[in-house]
Every structure is written in C-alpha cells, then in structure tokens.
CHARMM-style PDB file with segment names, atoms N, HN, CA, C and O in Angstrom:
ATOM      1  N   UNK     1     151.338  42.355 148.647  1.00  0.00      PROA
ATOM      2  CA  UNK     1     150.654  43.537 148.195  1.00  0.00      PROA
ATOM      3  C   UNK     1     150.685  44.619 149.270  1.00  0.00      PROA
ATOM      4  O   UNK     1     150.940  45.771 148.920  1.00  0.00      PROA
ATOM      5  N   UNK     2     150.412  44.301 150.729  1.00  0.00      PROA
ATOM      6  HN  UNK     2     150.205  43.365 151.014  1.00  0.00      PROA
ATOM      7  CA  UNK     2     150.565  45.306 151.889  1.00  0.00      PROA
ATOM      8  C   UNK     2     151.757  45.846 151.969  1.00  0.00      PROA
ATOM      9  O   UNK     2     151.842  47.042 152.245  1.00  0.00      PROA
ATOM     10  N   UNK     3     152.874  45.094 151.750  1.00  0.00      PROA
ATOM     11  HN  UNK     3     152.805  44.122 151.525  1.00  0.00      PROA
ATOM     12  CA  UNK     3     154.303  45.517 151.578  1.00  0.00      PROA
ATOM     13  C   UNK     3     154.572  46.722 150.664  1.00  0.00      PROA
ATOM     14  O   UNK     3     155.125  47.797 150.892  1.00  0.00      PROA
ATOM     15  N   UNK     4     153.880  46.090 149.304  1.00  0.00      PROA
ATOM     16  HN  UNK     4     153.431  45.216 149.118  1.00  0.00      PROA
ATOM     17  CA  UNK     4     154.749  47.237 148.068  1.00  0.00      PROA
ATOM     18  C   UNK     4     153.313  48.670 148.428  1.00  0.00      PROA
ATOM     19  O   UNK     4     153.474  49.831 148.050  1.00  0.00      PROA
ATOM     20  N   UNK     5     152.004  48.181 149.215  1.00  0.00      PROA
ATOM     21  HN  UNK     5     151.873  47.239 149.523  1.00  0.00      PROA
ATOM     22  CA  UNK     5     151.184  49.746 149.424  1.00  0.00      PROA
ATOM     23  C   UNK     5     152.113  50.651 150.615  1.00  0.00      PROA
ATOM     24  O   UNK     5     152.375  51.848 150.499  1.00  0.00      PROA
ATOM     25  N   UNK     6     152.406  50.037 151.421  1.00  0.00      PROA
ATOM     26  HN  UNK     6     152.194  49.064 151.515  1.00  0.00      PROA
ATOM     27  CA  UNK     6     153.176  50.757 152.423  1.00  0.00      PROA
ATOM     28  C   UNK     6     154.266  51.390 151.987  1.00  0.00      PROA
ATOM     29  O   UNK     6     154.405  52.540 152.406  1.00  0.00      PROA
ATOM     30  N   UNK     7     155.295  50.856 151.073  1.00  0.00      PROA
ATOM     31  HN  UNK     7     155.182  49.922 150.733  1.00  0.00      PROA
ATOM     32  CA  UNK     7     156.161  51.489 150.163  1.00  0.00      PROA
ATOM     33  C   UNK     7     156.071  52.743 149.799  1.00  0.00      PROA
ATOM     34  O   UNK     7     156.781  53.692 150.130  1.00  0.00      PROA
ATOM     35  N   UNK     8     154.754  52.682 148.786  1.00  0.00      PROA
ATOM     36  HN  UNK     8     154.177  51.911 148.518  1.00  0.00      PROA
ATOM     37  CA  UNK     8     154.055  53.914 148.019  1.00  0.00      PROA
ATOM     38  C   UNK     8     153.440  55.003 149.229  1.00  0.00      PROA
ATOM     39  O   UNK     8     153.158  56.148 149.582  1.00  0.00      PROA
ATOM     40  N   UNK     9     153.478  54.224 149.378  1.00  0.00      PROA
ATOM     41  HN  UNK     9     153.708  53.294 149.091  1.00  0.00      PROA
ATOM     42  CA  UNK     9     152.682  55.366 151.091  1.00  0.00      PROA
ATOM     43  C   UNK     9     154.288  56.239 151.701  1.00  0.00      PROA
ATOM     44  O   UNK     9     154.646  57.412 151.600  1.00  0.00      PROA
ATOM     45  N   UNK    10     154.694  55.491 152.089  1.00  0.00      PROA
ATOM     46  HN  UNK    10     154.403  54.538 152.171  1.00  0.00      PROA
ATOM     47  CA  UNK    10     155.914  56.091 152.644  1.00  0.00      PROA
ATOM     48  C   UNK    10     156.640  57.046 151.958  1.00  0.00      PROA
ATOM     49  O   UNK    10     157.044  58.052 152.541  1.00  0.00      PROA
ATOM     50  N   UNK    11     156.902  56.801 150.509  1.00  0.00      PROA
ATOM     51  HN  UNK    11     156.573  55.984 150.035  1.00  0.00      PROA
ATOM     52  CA  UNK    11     157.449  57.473 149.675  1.00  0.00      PROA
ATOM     53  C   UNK    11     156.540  58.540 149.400  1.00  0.00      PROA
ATOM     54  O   UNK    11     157.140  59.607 149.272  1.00  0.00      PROA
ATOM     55  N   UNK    12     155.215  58.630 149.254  1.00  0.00      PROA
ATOM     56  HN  UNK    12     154.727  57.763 149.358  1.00  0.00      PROA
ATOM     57  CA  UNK    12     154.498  59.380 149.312  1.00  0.00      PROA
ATOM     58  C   UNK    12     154.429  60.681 150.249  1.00  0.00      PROA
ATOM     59  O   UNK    12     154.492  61.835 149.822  1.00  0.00      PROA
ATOM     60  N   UNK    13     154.277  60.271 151.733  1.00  0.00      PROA
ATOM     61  HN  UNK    13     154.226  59.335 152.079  1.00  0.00      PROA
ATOM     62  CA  UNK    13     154.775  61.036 153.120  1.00  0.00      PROA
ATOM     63  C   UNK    13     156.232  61.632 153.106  1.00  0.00      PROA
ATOM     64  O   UNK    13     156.529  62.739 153.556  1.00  0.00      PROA
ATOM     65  N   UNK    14     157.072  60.757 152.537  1.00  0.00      PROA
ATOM     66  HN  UNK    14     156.830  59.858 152.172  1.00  0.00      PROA
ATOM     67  CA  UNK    14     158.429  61.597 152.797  1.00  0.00      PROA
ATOM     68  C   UNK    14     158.277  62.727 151.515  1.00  0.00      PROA
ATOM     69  O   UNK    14     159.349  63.324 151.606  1.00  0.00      PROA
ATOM     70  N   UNK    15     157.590  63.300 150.457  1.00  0.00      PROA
ATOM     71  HN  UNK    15     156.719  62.815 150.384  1.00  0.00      PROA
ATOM     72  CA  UNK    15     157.265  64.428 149.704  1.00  0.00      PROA
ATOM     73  C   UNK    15     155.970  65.093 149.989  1.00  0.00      PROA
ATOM     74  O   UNK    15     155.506  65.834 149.122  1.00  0.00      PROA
ATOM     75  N   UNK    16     155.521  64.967 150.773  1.00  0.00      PROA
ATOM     76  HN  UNK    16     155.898  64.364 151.477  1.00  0.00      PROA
ATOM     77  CA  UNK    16     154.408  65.494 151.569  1.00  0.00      PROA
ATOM     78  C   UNK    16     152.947  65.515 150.590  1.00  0.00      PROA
ATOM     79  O   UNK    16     152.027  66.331 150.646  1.00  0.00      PROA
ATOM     80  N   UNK    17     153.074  64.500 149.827  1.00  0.00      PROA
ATOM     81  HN  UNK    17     153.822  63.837 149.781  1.00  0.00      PROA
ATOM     82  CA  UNK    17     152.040  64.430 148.656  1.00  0.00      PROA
ATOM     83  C   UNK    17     150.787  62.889 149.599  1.00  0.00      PROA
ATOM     84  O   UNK    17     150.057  62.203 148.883  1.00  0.00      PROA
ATOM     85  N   UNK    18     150.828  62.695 151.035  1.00  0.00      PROA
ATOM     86  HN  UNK    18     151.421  63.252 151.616  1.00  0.00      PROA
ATOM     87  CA  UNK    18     150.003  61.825 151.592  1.00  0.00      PROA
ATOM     88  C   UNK    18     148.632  62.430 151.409  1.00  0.00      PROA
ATOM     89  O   UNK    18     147.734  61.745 150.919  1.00  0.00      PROA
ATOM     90  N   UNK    19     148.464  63.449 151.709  1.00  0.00      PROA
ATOM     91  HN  UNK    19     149.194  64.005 152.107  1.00  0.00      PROA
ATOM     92  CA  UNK    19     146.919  63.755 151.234  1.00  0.00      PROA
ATOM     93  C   UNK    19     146.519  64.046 150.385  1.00  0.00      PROA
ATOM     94  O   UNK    19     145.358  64.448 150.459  1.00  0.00      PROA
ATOM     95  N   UNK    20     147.126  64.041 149.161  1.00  0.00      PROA
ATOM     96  HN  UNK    20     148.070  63.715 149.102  1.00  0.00      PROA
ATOM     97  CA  UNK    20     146.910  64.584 147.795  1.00  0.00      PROA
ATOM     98  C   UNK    20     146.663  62.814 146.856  1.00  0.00      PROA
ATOM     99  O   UNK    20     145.781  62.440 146.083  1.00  0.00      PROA
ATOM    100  N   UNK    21     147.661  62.246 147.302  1.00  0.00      PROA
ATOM    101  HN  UNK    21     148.377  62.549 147.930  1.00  0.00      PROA
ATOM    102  CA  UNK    21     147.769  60.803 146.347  1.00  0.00      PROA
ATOM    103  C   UNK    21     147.497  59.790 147.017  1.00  0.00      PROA
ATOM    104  O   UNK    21     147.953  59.997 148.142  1.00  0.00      PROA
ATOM    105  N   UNK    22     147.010  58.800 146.976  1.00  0.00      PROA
ATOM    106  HN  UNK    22     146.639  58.632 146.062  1.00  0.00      PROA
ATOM    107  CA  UNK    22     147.234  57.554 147.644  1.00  0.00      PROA
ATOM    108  C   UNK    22     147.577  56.346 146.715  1.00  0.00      PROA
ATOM    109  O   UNK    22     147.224  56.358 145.536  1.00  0.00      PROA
ATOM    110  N   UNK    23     148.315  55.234 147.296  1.00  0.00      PROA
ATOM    111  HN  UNK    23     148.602  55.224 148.254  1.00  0.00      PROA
ATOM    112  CA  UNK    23     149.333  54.138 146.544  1.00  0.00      PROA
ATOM    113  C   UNK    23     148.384  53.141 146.054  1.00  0.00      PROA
ATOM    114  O   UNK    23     148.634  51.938 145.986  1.00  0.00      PROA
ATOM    115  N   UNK    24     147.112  53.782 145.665  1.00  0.00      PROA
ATOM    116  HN  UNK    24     146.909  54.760 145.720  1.00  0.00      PROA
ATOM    117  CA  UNK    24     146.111  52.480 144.909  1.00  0.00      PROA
ATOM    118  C   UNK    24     146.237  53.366 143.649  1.00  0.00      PROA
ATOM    119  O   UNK    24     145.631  52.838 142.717  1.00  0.00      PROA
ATOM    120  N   UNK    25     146.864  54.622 143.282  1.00  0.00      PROA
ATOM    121  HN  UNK    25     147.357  55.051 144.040  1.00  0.00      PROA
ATOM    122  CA  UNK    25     146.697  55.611 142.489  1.00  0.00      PROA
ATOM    123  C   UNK    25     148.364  54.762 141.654  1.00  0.00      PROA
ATOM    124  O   UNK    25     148.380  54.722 140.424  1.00  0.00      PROA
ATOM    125  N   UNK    26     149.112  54.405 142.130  1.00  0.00      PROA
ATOM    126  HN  UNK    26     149.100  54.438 143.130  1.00  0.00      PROA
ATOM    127  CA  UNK    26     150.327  53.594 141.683  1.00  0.00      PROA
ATOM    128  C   UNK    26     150.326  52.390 141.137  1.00  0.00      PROA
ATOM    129  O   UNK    26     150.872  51.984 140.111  1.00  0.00      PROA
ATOM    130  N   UNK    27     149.666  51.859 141.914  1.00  0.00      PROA
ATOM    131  HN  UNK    27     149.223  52.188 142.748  1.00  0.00      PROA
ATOM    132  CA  UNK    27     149.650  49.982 142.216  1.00  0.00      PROA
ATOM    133  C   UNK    27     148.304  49.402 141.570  1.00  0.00      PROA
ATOM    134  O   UNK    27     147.249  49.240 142.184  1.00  0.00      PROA
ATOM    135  N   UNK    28     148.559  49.085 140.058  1.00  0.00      PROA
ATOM    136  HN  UNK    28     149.415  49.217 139.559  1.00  0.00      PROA
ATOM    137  CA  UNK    28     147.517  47.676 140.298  1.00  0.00      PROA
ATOM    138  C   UNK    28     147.547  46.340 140.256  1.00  0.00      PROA
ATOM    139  O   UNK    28     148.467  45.792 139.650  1.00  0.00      PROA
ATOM    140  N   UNK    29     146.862  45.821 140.692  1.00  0.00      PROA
ATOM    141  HN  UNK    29     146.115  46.266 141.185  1.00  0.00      PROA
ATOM    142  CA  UNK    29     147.668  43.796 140.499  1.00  0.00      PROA
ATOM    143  C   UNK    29     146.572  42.855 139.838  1.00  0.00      PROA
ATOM    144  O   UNK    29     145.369  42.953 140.083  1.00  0.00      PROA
ATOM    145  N   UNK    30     146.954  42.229 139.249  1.00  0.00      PROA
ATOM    146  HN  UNK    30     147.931  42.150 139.050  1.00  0.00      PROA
ATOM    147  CA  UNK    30     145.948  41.326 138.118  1.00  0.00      PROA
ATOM    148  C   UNK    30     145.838  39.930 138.242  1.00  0.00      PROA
ATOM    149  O   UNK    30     146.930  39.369 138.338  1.00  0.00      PROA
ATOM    150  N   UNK    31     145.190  39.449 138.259  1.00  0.00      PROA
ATOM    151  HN  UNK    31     144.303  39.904 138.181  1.00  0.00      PROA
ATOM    152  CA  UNK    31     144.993  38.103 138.631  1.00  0.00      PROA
ATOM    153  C   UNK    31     145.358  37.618 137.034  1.00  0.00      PROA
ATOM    154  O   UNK    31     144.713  38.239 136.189  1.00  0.00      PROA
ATOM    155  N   UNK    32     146.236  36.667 136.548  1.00  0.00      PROA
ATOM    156  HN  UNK    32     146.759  36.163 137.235  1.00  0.00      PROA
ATOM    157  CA  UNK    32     146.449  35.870 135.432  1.00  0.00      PROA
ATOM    158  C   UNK    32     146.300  34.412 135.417  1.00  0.00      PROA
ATOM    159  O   UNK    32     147.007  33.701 134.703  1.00  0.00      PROA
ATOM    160  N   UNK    33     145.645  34.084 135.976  1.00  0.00      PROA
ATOM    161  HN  UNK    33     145.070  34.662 136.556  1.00  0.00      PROA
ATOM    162  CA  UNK    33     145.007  33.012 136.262  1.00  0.00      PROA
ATOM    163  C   UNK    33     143.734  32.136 135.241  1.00  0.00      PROA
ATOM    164  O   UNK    33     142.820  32.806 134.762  1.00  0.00      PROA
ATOM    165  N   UNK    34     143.799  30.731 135.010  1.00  0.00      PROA
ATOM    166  HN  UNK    34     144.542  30.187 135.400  1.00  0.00      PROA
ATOM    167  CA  UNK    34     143.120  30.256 133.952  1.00  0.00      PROA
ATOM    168  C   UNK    34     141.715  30.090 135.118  1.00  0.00      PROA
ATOM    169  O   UNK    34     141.568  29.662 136.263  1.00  0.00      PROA
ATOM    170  N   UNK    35     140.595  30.882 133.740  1.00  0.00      PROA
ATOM    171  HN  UNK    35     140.715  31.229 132.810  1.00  0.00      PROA
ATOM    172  CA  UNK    35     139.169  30.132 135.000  1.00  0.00      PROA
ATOM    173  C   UNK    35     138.918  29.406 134.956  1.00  0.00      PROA
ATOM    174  O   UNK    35     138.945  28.900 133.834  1.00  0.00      PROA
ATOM    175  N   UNK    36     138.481  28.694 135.945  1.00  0.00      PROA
ATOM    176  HN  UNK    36     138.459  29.105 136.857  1.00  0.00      PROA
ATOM    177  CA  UNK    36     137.683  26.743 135.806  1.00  0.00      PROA
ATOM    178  C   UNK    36     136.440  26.855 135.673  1.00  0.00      PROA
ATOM    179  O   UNK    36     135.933  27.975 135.628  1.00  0.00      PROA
ATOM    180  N   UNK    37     135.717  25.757 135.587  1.00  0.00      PROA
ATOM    181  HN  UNK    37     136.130  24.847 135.624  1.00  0.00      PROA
ATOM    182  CA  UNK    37     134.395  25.761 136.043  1.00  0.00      PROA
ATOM    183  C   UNK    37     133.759  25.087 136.843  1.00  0.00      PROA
ATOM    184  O   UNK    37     134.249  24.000 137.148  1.00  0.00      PROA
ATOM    185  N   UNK    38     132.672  25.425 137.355  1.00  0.00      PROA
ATOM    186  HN  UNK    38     132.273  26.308 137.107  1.00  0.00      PROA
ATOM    187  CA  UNK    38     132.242  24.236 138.087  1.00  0.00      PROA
ATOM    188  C   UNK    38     131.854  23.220 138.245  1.00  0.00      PROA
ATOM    189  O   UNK    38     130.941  22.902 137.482  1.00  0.00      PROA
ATOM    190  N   UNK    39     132.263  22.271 139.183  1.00  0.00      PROA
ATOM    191  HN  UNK    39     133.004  22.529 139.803  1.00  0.00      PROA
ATOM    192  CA  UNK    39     132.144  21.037 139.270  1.00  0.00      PROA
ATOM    193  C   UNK    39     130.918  20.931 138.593  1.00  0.00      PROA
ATOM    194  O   UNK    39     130.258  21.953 138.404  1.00  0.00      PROA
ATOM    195  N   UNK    40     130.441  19.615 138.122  1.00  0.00      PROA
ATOM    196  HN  UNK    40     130.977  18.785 138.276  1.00  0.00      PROA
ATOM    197  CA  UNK    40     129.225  19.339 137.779  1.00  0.00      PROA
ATOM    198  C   UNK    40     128.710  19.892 135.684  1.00  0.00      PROA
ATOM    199  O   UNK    40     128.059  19.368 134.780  1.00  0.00      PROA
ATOM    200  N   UNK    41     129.278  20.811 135.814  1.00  0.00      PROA
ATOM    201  HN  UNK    41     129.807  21.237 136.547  1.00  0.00      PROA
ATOM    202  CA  UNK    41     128.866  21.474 134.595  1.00  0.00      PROA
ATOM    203  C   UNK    41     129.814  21.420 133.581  1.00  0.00      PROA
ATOM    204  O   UNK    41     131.018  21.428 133.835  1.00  0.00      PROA
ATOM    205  N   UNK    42     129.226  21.349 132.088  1.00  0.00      PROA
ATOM    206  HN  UNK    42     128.248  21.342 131.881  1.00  0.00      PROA
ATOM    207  CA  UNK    42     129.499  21.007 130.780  1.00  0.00      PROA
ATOM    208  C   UNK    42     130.698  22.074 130.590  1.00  0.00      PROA
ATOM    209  O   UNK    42     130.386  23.251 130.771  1.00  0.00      PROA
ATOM    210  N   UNK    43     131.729  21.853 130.322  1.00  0.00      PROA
ATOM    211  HN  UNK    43     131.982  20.897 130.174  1.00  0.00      PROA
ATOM    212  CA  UNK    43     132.886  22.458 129.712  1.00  0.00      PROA
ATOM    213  C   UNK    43     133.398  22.404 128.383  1.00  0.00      PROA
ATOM    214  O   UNK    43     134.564  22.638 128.063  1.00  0.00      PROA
ATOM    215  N   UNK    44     132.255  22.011 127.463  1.00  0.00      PROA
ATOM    216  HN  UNK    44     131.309  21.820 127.723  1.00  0.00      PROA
ATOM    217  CA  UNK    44     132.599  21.492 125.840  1.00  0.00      PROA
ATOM    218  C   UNK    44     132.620  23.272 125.645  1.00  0.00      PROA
ATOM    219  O   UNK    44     133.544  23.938 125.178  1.00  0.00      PROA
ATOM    220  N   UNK    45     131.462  23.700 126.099  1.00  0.00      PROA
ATOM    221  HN  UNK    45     130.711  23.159 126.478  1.00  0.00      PROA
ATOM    222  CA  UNK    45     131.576  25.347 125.059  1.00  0.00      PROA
ATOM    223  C   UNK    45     132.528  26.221 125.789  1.00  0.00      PROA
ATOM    224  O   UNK    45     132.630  27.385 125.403  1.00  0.00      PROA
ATOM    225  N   UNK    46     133.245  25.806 126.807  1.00  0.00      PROA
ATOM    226  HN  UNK    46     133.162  24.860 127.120  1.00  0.00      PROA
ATOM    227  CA  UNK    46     134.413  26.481 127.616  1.00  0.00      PROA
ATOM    228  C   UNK    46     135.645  26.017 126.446  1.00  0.00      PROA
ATOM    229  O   UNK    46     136.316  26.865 125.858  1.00  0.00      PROA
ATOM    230  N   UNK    47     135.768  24.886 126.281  1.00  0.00      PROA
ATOM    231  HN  UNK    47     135.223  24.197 126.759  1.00  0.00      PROA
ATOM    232  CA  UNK    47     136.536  24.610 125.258  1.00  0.00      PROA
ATOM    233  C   UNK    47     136.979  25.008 124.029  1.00  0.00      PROA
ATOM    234  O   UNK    47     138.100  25.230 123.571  1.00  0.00      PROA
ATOM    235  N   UNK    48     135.596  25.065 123.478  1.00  0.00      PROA
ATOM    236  HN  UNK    48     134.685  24.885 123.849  1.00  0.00      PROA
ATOM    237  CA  UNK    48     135.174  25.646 121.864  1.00  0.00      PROA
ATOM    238  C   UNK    48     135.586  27.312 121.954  1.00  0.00      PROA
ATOM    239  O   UNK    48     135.918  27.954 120.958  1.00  0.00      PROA
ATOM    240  N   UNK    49     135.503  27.892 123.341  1.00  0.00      PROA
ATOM    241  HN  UNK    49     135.233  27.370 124.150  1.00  0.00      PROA
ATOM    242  CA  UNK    49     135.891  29.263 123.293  1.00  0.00      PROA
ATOM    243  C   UNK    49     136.924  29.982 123.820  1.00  0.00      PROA
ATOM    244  O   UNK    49     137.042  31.180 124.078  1.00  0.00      PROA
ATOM    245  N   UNK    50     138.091  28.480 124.006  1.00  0.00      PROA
ATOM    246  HN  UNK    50     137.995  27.507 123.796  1.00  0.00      PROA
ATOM    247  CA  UNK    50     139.020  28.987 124.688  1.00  0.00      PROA
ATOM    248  C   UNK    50     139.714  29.858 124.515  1.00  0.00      PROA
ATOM    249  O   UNK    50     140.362  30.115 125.529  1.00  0.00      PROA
ATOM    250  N   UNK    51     140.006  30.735 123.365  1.00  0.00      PROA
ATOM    251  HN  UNK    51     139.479  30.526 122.541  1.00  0.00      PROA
ATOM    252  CA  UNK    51     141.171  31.386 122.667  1.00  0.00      PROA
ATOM    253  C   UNK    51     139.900  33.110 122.994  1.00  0.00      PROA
ATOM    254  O   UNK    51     140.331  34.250 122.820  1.00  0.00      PROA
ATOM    255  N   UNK    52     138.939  32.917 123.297  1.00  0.00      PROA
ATOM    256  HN  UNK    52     138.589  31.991 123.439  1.00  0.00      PROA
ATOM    257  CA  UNK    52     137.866  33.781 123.389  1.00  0.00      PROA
ATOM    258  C   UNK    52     138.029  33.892 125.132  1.00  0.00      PROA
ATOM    259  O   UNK    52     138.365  34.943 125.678  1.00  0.00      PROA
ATOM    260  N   UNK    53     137.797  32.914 125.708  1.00  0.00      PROA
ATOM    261  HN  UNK    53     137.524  32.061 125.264  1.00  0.00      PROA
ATOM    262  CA  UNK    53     137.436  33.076 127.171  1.00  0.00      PROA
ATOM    263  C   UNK    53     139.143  33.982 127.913  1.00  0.00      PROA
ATOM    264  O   UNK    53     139.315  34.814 128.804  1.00  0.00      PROA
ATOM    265  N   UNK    54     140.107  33.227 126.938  1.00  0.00      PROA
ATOM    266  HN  UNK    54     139.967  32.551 126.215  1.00  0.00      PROA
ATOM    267  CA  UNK    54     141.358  33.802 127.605  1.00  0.00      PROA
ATOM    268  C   UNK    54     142.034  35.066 127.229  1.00  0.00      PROA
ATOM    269  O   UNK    54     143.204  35.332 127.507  1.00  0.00      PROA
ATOM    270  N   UNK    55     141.007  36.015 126.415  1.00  0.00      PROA
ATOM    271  HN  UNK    55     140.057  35.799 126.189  1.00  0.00      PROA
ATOM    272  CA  UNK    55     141.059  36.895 125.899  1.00  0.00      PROA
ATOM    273  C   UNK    55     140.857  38.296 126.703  1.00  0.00      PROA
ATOM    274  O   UNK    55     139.704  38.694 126.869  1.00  0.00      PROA
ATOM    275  N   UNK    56     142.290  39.285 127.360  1.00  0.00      PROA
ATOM    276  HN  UNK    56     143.227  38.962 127.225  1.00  0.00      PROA
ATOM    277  CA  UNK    56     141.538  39.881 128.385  1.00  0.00      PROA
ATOM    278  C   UNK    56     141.001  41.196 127.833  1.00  0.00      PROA
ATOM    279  O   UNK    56     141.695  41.836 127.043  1.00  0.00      PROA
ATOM    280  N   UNK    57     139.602  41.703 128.273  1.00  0.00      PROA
ATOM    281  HN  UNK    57     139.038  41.183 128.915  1.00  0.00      PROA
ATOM    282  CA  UNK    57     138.644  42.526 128.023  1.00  0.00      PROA
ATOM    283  C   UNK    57     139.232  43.932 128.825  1.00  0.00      PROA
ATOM    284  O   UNK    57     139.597  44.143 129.982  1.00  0.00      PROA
ATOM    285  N   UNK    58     139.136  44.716 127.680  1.00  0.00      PROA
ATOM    286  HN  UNK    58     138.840  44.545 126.741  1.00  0.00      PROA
ATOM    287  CA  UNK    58     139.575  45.861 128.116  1.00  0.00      PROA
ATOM    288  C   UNK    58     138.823  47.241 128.232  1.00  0.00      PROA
ATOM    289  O   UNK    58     138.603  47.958 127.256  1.00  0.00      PROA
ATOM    290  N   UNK    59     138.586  47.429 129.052  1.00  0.00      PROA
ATOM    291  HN  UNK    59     138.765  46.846 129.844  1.00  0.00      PROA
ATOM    292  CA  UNK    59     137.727  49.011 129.190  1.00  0.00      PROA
ATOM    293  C   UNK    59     138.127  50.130 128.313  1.00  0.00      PROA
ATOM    294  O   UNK    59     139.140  50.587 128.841  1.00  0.00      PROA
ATOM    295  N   UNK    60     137.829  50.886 127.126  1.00  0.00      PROA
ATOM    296  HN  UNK    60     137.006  50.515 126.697  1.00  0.00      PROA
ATOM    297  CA  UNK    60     137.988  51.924 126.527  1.00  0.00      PROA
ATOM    298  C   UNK    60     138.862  52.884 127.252  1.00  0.00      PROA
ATOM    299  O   UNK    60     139.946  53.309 126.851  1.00  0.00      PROA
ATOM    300  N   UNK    61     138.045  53.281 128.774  1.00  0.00      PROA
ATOM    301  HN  UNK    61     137.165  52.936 129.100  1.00  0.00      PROA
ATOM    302  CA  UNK    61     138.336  53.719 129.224  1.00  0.00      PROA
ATOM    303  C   UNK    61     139.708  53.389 130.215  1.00  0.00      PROA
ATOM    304  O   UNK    61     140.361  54.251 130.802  1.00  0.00      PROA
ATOM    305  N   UNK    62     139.840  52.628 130.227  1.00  0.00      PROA
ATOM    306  HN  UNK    62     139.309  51.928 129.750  1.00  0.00      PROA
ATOM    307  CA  UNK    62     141.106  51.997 130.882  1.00  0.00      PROA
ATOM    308  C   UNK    62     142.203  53.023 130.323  1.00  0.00      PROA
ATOM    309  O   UNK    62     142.745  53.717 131.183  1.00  0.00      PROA
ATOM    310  N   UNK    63     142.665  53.237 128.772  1.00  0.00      PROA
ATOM    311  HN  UNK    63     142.225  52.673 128.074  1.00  0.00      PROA
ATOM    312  CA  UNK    63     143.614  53.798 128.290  1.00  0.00      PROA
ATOM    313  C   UNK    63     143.598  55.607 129.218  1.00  0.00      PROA
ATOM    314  O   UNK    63     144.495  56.193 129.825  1.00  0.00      PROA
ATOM    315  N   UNK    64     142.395  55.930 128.976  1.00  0.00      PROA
ATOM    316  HN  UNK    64     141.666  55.455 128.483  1.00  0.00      PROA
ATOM    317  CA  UNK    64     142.361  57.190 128.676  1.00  0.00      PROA
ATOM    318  C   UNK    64     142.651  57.439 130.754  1.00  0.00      PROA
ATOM    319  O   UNK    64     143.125  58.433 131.303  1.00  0.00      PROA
ATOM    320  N   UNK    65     142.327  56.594 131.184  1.00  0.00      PROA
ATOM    321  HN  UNK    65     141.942  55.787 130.738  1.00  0.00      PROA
ATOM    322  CA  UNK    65     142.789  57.159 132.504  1.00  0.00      PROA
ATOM    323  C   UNK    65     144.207  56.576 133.186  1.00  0.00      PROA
ATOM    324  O   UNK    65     144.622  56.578 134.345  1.00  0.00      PROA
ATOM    325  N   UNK    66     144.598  56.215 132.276  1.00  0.00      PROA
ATOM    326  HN  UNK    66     144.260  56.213 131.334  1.00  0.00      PROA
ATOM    327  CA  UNK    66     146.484  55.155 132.684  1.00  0.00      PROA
ATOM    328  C   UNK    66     147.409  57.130 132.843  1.00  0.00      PROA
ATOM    329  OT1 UNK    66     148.611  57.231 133.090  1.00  0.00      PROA
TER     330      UNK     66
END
C-alpha cells in the first residue's frame, strides 16, 4: 500500500497538483475477508445469516462522492 501511495504522490508532484490532491483521493483498499467470531461464542445465527452477514453495506453516499 506505501508503494502504490508514493506512486500517486510522485505522479502527483511531477504535475504540480501536490498541494491541491493527495493519493488517499486515488487509492482505496478493501479488506475481502470472511469475519469470524469469537472464540467461545454461538455461531448458529452467524450461520442462519450468512448470505446477510456477507453482504457488503453500502453508503448512499459512497456513489455520489466516487
């Protein structure tokens, strides 16, 4: 991830747009990863809602600022 921000940065500086933009304004990264739970605790209704729990939630607003 430090690699591809430095990228955006650089490319950024060589058009002289470094103080105007920064490379979190480019770059986002997503974890796709299944959640577990914790040790100790009941996972029947993790089960029953799997097709629900792996469902990713999206901010309205998410669109309107892409």
């Amino acid at each position: 991830m430090q690699m591809m921000y430095e990228t955006i940065y650089k490319a950024l500086k060589e058009v002289g747009l470094d103080n105007k933009y920064c490379p979190q304004d480019y770059l986002n990264f997503f974890c796709l990863g299944n959640r577990e739970t914790l040790s100790g605790e009941d996972n029947s209704a993790a089960k029953a809602n799997k097709k629900e729990a792996n469902t990713p939630q999206v901010s309205p607003l998410t669109f309107l600022l892409s």
